[in-house]
N, C-alpha and C positions, 0 to 999 in steps of 0.2 A: 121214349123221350128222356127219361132218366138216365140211360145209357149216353146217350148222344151227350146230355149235359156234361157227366164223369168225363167222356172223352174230350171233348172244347177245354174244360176246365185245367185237364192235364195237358194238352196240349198248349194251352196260355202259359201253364206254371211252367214248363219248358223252355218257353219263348225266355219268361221274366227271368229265369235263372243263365240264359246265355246271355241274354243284355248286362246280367249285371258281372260276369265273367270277368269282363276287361282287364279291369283292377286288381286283379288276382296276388300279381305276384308284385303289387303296389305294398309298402308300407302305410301309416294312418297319413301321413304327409303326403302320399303322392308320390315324393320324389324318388323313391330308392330305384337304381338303374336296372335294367330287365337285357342287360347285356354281360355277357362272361368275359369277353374280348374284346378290347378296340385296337383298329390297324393303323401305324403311322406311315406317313410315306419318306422316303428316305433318296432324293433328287439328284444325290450325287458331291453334298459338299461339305465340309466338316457343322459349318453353324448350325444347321437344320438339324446336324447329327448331335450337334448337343443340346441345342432345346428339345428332343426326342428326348434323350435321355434324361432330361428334368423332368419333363411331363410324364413322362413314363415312371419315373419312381415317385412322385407322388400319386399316380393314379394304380402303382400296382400296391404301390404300399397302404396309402393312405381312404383308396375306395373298393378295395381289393378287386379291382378288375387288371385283368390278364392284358399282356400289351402285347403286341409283335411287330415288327417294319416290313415293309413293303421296297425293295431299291427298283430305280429304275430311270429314267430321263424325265425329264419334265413334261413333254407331251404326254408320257405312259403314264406319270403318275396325277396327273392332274385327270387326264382321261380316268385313271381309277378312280378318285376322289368323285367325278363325279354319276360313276357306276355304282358307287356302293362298295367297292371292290377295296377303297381304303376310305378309313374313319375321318383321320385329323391331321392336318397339313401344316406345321408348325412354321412352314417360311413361304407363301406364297407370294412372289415378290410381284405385285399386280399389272406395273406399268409394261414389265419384259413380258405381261402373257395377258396384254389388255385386252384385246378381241374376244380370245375364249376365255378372260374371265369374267369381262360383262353378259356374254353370252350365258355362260355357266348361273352367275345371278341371277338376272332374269328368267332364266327357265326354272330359276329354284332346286338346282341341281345338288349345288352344297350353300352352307351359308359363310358368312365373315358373320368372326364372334369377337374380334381385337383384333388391334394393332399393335404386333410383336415388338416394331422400332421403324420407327419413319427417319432417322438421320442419318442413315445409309446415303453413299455418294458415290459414281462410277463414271468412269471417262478413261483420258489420255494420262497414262503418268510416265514419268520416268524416274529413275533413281535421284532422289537428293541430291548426292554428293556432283552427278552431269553439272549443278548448276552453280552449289555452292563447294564442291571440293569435299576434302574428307582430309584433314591433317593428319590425321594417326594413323590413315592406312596410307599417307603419303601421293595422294590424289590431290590434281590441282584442280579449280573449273573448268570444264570445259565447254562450256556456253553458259557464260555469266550471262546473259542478256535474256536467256530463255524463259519467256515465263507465259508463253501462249500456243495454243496449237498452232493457231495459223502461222506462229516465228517458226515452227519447223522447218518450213521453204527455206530456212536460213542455210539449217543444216543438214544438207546430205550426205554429204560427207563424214560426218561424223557420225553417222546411223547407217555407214553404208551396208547395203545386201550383200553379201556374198555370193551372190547368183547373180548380181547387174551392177557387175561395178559402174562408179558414179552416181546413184541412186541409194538413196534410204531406202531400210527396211521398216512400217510402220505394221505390229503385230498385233492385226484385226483379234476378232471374235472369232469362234470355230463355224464354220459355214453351217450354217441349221437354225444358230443361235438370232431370235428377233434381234437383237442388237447391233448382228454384222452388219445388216444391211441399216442402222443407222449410221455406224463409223463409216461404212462405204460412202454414203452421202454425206458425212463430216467432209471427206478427204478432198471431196469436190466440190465442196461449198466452200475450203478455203485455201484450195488452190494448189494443195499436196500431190493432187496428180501424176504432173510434170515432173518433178523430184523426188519420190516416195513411190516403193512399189508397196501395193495393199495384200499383205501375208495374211492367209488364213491357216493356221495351223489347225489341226484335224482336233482337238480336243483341249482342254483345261490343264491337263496336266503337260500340254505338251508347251503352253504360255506360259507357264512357273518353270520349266525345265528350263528354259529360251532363258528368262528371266535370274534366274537362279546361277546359270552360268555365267552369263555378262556379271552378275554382282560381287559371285567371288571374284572374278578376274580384275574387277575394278574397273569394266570396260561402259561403255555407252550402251542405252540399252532405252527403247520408247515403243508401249502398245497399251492396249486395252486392258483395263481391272476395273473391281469394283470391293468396296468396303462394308461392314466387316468380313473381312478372311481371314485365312492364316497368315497367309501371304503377306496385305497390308498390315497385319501384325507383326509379323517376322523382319520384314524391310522395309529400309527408310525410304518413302517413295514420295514424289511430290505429284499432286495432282495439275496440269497444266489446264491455265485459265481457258472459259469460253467468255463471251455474250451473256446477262442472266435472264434464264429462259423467260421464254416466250411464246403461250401458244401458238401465235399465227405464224410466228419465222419457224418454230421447230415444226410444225404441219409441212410447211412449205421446201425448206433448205434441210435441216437438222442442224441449223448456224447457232445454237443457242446451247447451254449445258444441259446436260439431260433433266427432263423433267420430272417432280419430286414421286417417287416411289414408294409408298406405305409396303411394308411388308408385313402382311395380314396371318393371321390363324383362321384357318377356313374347317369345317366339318361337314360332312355328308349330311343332307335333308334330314335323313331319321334320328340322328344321334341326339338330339336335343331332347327330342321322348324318349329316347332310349336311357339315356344315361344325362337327367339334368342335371345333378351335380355336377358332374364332369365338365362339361358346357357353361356352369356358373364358373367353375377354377377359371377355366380356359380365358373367359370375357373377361379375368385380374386380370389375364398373363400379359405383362406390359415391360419389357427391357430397353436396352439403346444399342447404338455399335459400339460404344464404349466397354458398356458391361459383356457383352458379345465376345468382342474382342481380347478380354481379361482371359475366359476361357480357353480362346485359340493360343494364345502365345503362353499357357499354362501346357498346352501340347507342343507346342513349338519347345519349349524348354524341357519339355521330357516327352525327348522323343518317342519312347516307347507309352506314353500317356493314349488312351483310349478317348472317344468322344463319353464316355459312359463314364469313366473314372476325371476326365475333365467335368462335366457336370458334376460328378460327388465334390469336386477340389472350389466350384462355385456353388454350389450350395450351403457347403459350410463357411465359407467368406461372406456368404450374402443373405446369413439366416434371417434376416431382421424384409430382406426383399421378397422375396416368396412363398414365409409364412404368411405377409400380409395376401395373396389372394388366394387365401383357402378359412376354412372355418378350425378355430383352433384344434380341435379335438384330433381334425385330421393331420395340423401341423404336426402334434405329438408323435401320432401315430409313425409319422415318417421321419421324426428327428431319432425315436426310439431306433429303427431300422437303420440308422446309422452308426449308429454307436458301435 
């Protein structure tokens, strides 16, 4: 009986020593992160690449945890984000990947911890100068009257295709992207059909190439962007009016301007136990497209400028914005790392 007792005894004080384990590699607070590495994902476009590179030197600096990126298309990395397979999503632009990102929420796959900048705008543009001229490159209007999508039926002509003469060229979304098949239904809801052929060109960079060419040339040029870029940083572009939205007509038609877009910071389910500091910075992290935008045409003017070395060029212009969502001592740490 003595024996059996010794044995129950130590085998309880086993038990009580693995329950109390957990906590092991906890600090007295709880919080210290039980993570060596967090993964960013990297979607393909400069913004996302610099708020990477912000988050990422304060989190390598300032909590000393290791960072690395993940590239890949939005379906891959989003699918990663919610595998586990990447950490933290600095630009998840909700309303372009609405299905799978309520989806995603609801299952608890990753979480929304901020809202990076909600006054991002996307639609129809064309260059400025198509409407109001451009005196000093010696550009006149050419379509003073323009100031709606649906006015395009005006002018075919003057956007014509090089593939169907007598017809505009309107340069959709790359065929894959949720969004073409909204402009697809823009085109038919106000009437572009008949006069407008619908161009999908095969990728992002091949809309700026499009775009980039008409500009220097000073020629006519009308498709799909969206804000902040490099891009609408780079050139002067006018956005062409819709309808303001509406959900029943945009369910219905897409007749309305596109609907507001939060672009969120999302994190893998575990990461908040993992690293809750990390996850408290993340839930400041609050910018605009304005301040966005500062960074991009900081690359735009030096060409050879990195998303990495653009993030260092707004951080030190914007010390007073990003120390505030961290706890000072960490500010230090990463102002120290710059100097």
């Amino acid at each position: 009986m003595k024996k059996l007792f010794i044995l129950v005894s130590a085998v309880l004080l086993m038990i009580l020593a693995a329950c109390g384990g957990s906590d092991s590699g906890d600090d007295e607070s709880g919080s210290e992160a039980s993570v060596d590495k967090l993964v960013f994902a990297d979607a393909g476009w400069n913004s996302i690449r610099v708020h990477n590179s912000i988050a990422q030197k304060i989190i390598e600096e300032g909590y000393g945890i290791d960072t690395e990126v993940t590239p890949g298309s939005t379906a891959a990395t989003v699918q990663g984000l919610r595998e586990g397979d990447i950490d933290i999503y600095m630009e998840l632009w909700t309303d372009n990947i609405k299905d799978v990102y309520n989806e995603a929420i609801e299952a608890g796959d990753f979480e929304k911890v901020s809202t990076n900048f909600d006054d991002n705008v996307q639609g129809i543009y064309v260059p400025t100068y198509v409407i109001e001229g451009d005196e000093e490159r010696g550009i006149e209007p050419m379509a003073p009257d323009l100031q709606t999508v649906e006015d395009l039926k005006n002018y075919p002509e003057l956007f014509e295709d090089p593939a169907e003469p007598g017809k505009g060229r309107l340069i959709n979304a790359p065929s894959g992207w949720a969004v073409e098949e909204s402009i697809t239904q823009k085109m038919e809801t106000y009437g572009l059909n008949d006069t407008f052929e619908n161009f999908k060109p095969g990728s992002d960079a091949a809309i700026v190439a499009s775009l980039a060419d008409a500009y220097e040339a000073g020629e006519a040029w009308v498709g799909y962007y969206w804000s902040p870029t490099a891009v609408t940083a780079k050139y002067d572009l006018t956005l062409l009016e819709e309808p303001a939205f509406d959900q029943e007509t945009w369910d219905e038609t897409k007749g309305t301007e596109f609907p507001p877009n939060d672009v969120v910071i999302g994190v893998h389910k575990d990461v908040p136990e993992a690293a809750p500091e990390v996850v408290e910075f993340l839930q400041n992290y609050e910018t605009s497209s304005a301040l966005t935008e500062e960074a991009l045409d900081y690359m735009n003017e030096n060409e050879d400028a990195s998303a990495e070395e653009a993030a260092i060029w707004w951080m030190n212009e914007h010390e007073d914005e990003w120390t505030s969502w961290v706890p000072e001592d960490v500010a230090d740490k990463v102002k120290d790392s710059m100097e």
